[in-house]
N, CA, C and O atoms as a CHARMM CRD file, in Angstrom:
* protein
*
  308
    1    1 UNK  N   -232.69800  13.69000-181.92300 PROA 1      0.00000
    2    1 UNK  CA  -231.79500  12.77600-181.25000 PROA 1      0.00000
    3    1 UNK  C   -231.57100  13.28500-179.83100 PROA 1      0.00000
    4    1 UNK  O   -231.29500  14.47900-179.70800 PROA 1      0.00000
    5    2 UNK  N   -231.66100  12.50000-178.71800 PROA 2      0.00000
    6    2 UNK  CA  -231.61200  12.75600-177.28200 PROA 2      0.00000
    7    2 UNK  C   -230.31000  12.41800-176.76300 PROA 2      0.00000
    8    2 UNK  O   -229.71000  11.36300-176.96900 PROA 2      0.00000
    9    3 UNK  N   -229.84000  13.60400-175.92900 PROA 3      0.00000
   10    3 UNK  CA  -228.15300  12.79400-175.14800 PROA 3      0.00000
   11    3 UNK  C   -228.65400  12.55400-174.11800 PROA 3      0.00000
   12    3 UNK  O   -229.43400  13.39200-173.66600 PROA 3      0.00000
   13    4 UNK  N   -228.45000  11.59900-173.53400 PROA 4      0.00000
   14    4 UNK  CA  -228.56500  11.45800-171.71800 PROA 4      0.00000
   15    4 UNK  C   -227.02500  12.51800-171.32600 PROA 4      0.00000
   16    4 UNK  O   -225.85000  12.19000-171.49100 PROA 4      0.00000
   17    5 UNK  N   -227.46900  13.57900-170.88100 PROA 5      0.00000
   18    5 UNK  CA  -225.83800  13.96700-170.67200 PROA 5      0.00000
   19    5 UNK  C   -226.44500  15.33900-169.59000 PROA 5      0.00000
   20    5 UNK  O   -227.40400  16.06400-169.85300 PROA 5      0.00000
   21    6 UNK  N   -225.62800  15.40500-168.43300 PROA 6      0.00000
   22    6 UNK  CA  -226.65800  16.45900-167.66300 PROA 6      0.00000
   23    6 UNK  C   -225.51700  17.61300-167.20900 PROA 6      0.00000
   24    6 UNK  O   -224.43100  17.52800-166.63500 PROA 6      0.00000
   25    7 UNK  N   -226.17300  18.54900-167.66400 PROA 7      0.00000
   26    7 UNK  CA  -225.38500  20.08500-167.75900 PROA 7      0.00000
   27    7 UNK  C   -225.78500  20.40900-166.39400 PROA 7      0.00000
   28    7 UNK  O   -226.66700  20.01700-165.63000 PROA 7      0.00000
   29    8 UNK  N   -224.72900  21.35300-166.34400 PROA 8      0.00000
   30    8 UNK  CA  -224.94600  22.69000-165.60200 PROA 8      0.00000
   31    8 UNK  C   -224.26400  23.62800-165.78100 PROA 8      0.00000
   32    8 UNK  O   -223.04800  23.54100-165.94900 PROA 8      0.00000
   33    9 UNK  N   -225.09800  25.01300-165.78100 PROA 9      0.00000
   34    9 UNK  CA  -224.65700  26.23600-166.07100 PROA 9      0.00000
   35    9 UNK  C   -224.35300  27.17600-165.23200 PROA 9      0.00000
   36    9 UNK  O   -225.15600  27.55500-164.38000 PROA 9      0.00000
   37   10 UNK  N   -222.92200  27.76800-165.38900 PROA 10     0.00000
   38   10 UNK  CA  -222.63400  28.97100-164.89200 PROA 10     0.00000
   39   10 UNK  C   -223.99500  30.08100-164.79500 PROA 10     0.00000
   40   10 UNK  O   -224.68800  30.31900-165.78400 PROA 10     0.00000
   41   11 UNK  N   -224.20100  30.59900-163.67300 PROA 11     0.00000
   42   11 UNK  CA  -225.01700  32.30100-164.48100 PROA 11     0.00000
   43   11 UNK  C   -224.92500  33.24100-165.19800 PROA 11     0.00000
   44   11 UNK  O   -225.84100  33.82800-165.77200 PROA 11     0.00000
   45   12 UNK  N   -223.66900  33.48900-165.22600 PROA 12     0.00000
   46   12 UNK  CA  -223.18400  34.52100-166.67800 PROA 12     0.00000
   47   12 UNK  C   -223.60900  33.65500-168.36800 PROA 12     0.00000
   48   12 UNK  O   -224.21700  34.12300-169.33100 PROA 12     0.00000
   49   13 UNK  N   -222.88400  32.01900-168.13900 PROA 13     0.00000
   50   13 UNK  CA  -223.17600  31.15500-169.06300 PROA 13     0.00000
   51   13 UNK  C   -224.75700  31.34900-169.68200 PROA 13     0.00000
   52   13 UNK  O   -225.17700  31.85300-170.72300 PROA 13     0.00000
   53   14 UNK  N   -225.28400  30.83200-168.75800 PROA 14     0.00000
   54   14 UNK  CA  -227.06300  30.97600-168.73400 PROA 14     0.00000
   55   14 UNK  C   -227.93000  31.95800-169.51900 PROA 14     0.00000
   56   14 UNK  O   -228.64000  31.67000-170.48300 PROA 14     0.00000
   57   15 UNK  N   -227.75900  33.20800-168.94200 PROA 15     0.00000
   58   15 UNK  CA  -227.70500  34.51400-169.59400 PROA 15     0.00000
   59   15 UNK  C   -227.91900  34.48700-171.28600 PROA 15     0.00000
   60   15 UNK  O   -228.87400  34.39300-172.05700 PROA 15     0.00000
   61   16 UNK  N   -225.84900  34.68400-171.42500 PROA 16     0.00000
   62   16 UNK  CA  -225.47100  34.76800-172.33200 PROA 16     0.00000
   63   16 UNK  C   -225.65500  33.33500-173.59600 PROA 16     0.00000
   64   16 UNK  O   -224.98900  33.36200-174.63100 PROA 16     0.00000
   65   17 UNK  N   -226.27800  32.59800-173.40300 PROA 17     0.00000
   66   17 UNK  CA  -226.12900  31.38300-174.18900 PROA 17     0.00000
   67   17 UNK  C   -227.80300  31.27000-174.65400 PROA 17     0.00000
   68   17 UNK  O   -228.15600  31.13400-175.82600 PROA 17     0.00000
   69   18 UNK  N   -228.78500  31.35900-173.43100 PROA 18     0.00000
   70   18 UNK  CA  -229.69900  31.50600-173.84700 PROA 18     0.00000
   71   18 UNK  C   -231.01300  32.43500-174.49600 PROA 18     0.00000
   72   18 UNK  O   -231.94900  32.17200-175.25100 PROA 18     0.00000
   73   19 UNK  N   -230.46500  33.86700-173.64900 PROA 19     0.00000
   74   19 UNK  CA  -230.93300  34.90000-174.19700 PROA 19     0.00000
   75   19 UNK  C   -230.43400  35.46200-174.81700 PROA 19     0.00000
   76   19 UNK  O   -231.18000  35.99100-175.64000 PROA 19     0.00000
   77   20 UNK  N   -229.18400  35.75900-174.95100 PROA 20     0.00000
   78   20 UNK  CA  -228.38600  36.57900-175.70900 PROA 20     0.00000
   79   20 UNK  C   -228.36900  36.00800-177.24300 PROA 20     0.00000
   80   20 UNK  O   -228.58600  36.43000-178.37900 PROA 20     0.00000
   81   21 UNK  N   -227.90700  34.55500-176.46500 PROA 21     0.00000
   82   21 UNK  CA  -227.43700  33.97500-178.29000 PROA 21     0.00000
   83   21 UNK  C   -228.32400  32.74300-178.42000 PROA 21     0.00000
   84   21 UNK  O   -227.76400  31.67800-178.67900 PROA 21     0.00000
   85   22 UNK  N   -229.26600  32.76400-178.31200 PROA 22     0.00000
   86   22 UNK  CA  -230.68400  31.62000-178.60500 PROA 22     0.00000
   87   22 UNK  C   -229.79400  30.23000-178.86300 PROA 22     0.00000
   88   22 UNK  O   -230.03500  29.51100-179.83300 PROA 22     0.00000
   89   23 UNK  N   -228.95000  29.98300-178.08900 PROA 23     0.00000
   90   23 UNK  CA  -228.90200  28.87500-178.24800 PROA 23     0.00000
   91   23 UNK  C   -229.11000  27.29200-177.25800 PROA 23     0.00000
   92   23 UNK  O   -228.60500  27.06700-176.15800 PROA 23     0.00000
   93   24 UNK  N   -230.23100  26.13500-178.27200 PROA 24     0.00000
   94   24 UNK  CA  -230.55700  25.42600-177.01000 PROA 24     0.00000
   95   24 UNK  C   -229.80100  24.49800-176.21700 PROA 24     0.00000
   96   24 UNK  O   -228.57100  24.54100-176.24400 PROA 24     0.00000
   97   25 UNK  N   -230.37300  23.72600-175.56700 PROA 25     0.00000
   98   25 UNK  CA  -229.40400  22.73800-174.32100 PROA 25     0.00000
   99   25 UNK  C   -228.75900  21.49000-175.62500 PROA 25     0.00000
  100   25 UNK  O   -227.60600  21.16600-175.91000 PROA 25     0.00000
  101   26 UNK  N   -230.16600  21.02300-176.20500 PROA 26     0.00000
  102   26 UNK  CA  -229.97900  19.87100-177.21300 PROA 26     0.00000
  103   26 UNK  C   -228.96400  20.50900-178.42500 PROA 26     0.00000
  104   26 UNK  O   -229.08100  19.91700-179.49900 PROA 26     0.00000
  105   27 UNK  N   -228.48100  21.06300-178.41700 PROA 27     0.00000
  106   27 UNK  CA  -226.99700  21.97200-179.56300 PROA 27     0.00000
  107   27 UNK  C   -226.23300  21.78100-178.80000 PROA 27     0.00000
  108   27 UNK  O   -225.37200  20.96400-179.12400 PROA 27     0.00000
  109   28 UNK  N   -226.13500  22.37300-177.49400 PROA 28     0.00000
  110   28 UNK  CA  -224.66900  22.08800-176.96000 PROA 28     0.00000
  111   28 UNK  C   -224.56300  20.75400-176.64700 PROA 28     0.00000
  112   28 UNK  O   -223.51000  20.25300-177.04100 PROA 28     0.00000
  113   29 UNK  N   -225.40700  19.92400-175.99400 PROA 29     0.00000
  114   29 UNK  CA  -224.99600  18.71200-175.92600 PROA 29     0.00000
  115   29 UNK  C   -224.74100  17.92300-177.69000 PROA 29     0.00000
  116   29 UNK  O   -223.63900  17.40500-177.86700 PROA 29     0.00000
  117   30 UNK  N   -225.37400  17.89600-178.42300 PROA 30     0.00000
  118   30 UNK  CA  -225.28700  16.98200-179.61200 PROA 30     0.00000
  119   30 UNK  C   -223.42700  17.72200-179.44000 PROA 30     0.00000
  120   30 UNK  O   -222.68000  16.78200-179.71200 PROA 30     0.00000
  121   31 UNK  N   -222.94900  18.43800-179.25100 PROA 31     0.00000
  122   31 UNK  CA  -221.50600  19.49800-179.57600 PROA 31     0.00000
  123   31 UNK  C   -220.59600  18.30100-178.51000 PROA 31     0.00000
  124   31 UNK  O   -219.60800  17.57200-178.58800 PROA 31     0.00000
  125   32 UNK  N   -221.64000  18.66100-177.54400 PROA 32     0.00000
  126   32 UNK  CA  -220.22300  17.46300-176.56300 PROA 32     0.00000
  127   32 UNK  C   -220.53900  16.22200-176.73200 PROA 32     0.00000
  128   32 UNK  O   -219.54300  15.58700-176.38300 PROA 32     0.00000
  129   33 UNK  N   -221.35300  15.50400-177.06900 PROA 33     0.00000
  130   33 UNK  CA  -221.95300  13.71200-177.43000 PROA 33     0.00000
  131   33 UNK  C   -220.86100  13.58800-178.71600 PROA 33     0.00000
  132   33 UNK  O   -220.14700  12.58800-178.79200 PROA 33     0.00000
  133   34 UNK  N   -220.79900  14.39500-179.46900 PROA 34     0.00000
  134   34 UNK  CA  -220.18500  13.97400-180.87400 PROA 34     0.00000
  135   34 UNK  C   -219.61200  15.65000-181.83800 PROA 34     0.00000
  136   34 UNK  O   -219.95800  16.16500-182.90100 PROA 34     0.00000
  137   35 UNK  N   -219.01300  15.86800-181.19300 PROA 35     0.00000
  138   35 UNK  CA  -218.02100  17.08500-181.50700 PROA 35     0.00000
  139   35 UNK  C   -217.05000  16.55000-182.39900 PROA 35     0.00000
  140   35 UNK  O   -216.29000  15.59400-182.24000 PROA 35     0.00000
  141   36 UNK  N   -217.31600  17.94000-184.13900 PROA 36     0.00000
  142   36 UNK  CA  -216.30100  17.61500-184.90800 PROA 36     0.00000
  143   36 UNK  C   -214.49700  17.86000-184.53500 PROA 36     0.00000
  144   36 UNK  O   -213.85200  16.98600-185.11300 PROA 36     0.00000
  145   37 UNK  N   -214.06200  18.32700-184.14300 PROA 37     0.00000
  146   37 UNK  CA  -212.90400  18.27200-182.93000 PROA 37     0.00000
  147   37 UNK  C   -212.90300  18.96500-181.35600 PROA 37     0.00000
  148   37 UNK  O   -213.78400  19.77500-181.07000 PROA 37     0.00000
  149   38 UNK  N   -212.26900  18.73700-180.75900 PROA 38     0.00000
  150   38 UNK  CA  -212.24200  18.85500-179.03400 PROA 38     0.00000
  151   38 UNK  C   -211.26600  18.92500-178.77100 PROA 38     0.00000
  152   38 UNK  O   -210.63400  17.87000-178.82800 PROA 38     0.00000
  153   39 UNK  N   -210.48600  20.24100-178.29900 PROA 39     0.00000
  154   39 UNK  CA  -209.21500  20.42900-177.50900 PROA 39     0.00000
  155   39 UNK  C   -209.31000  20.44400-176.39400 PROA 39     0.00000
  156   39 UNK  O   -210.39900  20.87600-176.01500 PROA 39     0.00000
  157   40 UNK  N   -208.38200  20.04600-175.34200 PROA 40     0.00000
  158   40 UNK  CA  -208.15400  20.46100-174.36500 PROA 40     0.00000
  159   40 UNK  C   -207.61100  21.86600-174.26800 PROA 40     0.00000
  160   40 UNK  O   -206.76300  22.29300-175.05100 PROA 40     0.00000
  161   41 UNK  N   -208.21500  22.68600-173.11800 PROA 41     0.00000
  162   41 UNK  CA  -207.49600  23.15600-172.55100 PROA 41     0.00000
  163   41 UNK  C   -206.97100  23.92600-171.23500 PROA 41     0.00000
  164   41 UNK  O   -206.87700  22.96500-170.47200 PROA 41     0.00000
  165   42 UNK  N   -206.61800  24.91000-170.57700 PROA 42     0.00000
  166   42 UNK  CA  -206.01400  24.99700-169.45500 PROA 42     0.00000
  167   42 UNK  C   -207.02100  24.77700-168.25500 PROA 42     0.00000
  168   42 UNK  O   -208.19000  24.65800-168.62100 PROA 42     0.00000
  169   43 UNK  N   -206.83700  24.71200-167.13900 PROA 43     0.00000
  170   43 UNK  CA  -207.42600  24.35200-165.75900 PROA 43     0.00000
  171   43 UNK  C   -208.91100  23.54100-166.24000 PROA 43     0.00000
  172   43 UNK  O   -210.12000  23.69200-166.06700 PROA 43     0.00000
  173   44 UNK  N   -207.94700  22.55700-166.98200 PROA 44     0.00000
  174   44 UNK  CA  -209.29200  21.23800-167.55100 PROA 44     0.00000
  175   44 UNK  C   -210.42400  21.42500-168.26600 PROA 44     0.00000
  176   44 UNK  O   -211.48800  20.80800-168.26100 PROA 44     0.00000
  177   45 UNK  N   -209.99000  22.51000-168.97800 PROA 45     0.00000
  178   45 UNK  CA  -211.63300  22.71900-169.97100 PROA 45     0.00000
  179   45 UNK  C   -211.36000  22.09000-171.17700 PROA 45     0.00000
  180   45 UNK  O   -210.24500  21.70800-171.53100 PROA 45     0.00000
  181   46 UNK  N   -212.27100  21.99900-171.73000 PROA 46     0.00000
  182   46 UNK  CA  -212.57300  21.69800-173.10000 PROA 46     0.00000
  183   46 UNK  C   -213.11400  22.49700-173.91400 PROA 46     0.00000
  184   46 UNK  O   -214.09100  23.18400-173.61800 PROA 46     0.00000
  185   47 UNK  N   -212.44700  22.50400-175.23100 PROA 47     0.00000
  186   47 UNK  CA  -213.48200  23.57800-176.34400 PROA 47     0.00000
  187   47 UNK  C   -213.47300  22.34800-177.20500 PROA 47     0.00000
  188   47 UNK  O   -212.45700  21.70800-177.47600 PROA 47     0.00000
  189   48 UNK  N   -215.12600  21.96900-177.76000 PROA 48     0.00000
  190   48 UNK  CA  -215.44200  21.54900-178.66000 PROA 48     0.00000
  191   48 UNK  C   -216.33100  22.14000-179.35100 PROA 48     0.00000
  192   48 UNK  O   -217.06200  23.05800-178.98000 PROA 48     0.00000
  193   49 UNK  N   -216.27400  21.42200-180.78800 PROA 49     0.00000
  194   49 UNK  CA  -216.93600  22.15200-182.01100 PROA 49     0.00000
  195   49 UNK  C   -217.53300  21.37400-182.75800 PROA 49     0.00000
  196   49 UNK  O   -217.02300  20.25500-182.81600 PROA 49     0.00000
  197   50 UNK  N   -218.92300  21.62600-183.69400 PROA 50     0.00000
  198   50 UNK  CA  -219.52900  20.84000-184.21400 PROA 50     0.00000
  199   50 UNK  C   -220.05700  22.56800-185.45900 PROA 50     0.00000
  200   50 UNK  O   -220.35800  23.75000-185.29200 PROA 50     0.00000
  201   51 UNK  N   -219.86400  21.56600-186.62300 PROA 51     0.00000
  202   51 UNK  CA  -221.22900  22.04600-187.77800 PROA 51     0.00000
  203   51 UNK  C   -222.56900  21.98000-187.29400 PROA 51     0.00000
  204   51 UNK  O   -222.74700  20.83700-186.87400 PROA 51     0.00000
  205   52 UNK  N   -223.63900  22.70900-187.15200 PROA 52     0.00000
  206   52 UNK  CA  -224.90500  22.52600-186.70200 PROA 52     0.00000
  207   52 UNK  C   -225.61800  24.24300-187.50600 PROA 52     0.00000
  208   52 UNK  O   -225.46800  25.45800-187.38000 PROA 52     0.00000
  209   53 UNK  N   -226.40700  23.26200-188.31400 PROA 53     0.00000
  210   53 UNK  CA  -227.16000  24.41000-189.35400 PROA 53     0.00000
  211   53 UNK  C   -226.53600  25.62400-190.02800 PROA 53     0.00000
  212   53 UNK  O   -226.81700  26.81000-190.19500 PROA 53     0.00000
  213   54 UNK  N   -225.31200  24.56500-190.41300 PROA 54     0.00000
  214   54 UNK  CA  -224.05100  25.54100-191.31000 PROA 54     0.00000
  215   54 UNK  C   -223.48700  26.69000-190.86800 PROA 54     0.00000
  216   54 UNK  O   -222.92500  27.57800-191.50900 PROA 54     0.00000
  217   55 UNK  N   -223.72400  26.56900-189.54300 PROA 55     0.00000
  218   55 UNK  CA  -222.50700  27.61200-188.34500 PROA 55     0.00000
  219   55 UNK  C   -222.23900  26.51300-187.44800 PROA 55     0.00000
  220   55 UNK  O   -222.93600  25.53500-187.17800 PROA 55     0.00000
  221   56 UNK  N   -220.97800  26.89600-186.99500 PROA 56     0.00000
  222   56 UNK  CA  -220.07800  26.20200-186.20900 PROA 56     0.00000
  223   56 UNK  C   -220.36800  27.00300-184.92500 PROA 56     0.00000
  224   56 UNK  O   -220.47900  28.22700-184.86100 PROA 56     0.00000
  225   57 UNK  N   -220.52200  25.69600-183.42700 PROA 57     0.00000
  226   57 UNK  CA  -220.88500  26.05400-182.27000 PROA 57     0.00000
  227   57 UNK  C   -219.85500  25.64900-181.82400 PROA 57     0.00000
  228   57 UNK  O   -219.15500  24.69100-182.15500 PROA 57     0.00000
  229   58 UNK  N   -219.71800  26.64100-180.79000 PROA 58     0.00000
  230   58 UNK  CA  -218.27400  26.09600-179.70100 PROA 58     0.00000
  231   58 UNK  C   -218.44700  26.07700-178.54000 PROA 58     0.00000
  232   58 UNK  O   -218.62600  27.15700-177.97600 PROA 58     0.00000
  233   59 UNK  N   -218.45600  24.65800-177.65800 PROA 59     0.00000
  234   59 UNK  CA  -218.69400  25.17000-176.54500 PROA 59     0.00000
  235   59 UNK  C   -217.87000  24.51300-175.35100 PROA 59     0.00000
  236   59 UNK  O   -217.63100  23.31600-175.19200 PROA 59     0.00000
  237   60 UNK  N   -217.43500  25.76000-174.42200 PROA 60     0.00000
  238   60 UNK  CA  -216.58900  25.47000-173.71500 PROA 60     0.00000
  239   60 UNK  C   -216.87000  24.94000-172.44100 PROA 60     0.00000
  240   60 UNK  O   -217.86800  25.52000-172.01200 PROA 60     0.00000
  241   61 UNK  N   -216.47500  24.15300-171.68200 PROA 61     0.00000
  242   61 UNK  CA  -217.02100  23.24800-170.54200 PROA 61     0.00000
  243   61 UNK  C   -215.85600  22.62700-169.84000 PROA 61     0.00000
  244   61 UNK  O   -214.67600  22.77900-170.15400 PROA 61     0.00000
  245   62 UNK  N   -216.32700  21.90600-168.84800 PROA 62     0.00000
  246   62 UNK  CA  -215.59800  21.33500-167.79300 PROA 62     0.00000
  247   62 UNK  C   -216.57000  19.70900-167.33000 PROA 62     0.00000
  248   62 UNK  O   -217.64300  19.25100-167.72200 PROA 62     0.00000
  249   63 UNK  N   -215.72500  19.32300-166.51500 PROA 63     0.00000
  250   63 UNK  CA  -216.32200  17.92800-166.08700 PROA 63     0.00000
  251   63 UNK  C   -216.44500  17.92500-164.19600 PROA 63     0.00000
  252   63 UNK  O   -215.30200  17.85600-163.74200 PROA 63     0.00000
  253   64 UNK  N   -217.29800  17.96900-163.29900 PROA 64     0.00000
  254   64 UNK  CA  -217.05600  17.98600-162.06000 PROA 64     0.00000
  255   64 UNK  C   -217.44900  16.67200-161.96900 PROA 64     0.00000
  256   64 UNK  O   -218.02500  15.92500-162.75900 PROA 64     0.00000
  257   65 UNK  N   -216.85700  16.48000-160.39900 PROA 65     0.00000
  258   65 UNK  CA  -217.16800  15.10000-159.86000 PROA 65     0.00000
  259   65 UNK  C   -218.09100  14.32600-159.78200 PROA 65     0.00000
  260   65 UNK  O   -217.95100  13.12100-159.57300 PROA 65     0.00000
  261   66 UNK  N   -219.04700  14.84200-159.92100 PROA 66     0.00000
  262   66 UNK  CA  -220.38200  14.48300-160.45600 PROA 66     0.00000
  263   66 UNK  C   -220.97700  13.67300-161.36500 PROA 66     0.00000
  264   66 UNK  O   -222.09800  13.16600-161.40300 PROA 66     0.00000
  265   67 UNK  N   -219.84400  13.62600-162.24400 PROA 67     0.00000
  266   67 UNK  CA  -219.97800  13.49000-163.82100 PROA 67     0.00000
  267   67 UNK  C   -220.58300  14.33100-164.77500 PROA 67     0.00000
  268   67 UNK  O   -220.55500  14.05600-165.97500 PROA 67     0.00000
  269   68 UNK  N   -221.26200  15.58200-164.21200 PROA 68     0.00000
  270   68 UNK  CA  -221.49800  16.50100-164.84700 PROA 68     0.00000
  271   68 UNK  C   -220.89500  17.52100-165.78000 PROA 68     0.00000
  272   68 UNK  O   -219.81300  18.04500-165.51500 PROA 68     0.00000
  273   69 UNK  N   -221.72300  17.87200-167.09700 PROA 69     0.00000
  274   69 UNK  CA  -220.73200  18.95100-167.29300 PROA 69     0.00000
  275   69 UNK  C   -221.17100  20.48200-167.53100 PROA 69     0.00000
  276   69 UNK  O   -222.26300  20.88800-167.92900 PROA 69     0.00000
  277   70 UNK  N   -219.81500  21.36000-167.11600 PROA 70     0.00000
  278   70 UNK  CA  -220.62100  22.01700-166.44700 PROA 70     0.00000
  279   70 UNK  C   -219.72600  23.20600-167.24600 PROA 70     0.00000
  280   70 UNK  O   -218.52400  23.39600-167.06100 PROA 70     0.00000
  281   71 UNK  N   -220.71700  24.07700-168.31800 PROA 71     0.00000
  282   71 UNK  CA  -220.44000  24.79700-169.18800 PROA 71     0.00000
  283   71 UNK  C   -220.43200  26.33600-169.27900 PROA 71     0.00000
  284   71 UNK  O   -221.25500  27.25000-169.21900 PROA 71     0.00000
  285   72 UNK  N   -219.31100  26.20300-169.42500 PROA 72     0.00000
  286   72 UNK  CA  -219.00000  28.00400-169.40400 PROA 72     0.00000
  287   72 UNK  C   -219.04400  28.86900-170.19100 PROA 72     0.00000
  288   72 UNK  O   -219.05900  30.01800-169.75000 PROA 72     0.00000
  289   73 UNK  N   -219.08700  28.61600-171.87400 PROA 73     0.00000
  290   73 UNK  CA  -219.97600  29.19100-172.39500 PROA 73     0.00000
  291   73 UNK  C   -220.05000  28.68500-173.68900 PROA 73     0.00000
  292   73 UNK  O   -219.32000  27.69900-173.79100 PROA 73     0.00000
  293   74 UNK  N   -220.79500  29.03600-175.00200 PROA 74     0.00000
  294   74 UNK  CA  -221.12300  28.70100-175.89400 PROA 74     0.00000
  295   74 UNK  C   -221.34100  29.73400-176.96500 PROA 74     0.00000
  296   74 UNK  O   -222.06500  30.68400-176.66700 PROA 74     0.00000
  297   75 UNK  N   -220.74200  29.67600-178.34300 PROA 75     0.00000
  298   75 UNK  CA  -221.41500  31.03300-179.33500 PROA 75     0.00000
  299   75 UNK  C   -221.05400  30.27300-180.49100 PROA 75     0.00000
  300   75 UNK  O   -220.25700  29.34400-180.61600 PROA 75     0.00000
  301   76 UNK  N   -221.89000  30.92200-181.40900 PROA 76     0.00000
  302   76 UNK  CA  -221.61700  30.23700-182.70600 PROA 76     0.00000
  303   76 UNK  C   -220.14700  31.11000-183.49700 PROA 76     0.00000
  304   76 UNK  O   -219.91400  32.29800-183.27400 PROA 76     0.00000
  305   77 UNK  N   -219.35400  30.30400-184.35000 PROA 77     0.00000
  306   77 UNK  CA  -218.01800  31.32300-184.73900 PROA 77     0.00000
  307   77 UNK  C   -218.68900  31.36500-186.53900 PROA 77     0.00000
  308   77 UNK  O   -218.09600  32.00900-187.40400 PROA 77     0.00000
């Protein structure tokens, strides 16, 4: 399943999301397209969460003017 949805990553994010913790672009987006809950929280982020291959991904992000979103980081809990 494809999101039209266009990221951008911090460099620490980058790093740590893709080498560290193998996780791909199409996970975090399916997480923000259709996240099993989504809080807000402070200086406008979001943590959302989704079931995905019976670990739970969380990933935290923002929205710039752009319409982009633009993610600060991600790990499975």
């Amino acid at each position: 399943m494809l999101f039209i949805i266009n990221l951008r990553f911090t460099n620490h994010a980058t790093y740590r999301i893709f080498y560290e913790r193998n996780i791909s672009a199409d996970k975090i987006k399916m997480t923000i397209a259709k996240p099993d809950s989504s809080e807000k929280l402070q200086n406008n982020l979001i943590k959302s969460k989704k079931v995905l291959d019976k670990k739970r991904l969380v990933v935290v992000y923002s929205r710039n003017k752009r319409g982009e979103y633009v993610i600060i980081t991600a790990y499975f809990q």
